[in-house]
N, C-alpha and C positions, 0 to 999 in steps of 0.2 A: 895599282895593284891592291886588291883586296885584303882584309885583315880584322881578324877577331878575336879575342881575349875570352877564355873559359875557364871555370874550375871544375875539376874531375873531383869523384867523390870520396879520395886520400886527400883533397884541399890542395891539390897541388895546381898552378895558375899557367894556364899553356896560352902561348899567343902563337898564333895560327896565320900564316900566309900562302897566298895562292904563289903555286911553282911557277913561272913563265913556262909556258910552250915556246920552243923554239924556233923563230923566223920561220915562216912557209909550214909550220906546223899543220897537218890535218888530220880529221877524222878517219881511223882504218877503213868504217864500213861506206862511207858518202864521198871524201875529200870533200868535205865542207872545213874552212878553219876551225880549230882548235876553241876559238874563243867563242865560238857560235852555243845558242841554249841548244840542250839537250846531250852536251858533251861532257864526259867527267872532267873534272878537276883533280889535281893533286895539290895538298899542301903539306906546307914544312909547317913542323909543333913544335914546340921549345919553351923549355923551362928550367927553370934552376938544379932542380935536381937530380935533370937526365941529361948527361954528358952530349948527347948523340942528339940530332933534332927526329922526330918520330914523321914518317912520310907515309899519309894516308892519302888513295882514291875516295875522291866524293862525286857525288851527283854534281850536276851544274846550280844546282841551285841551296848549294850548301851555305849562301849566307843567310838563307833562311831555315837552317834544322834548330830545333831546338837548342839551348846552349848544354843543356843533360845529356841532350843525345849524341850531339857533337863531342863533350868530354868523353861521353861512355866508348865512342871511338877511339878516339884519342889513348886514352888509356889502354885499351885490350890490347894493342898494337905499341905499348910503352914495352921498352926490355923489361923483363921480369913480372910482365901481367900474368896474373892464371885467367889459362882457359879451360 
C-alpha cells in the first residue's frame, strides 16, 4: 500500500495512505479493477492535530502530484479549512 508524508502551509505534517478497494472492487464506468491506472484513488490523511483522518479523492496518479499540491488538498478538506 502506498504512502506519503506532506506539509501543508500551517506546517502541519499529514501522512497520507491509499484506502484499499474492497475485494472485486471496480470501475462504475468500465468494470475494470479498482486498482487499474486511470482510476481515482482515495486516501486517509492524518496528523497530530486533527482528531478525524481527512478522506480525499485523487487521480491515480497521485504519487506523483506535487507535495504543495497534494497538502493544498489535503488541507481545504481538513475541518475548519476556509473556503
Amino acid at each position: 500500500m502506498a504512502q506519503r508524508t506532506v506539509t501543508d502551509g500551517s506546517g502541519r505534517t499529514w501522512t497520507c495512505t491509499e484506502v484499499e478497494a474492497p475485494v472485486g472492487a471496480t470501475a462504475a464506468s468500465d468494470g475494470r479493477p479498482a486498482s487499474r491506472e486511470g482510476v481515482d484513488v482515495t486516501l486517509s490523511c492524518t496528523t497530530e492535530s486533527v482528531p478525524e483522518p481527512v478522506v480525499i479523492t485523487v487521480g491515480w496518479g497521485w504519487e506523483r502530484i506535487a507535495d504543495k499540491g497534494l497538502a493544498r488538498m489535503i488541507s481545504q478538506a481538513a475541518p475548519g479549512a476556509r473556503r
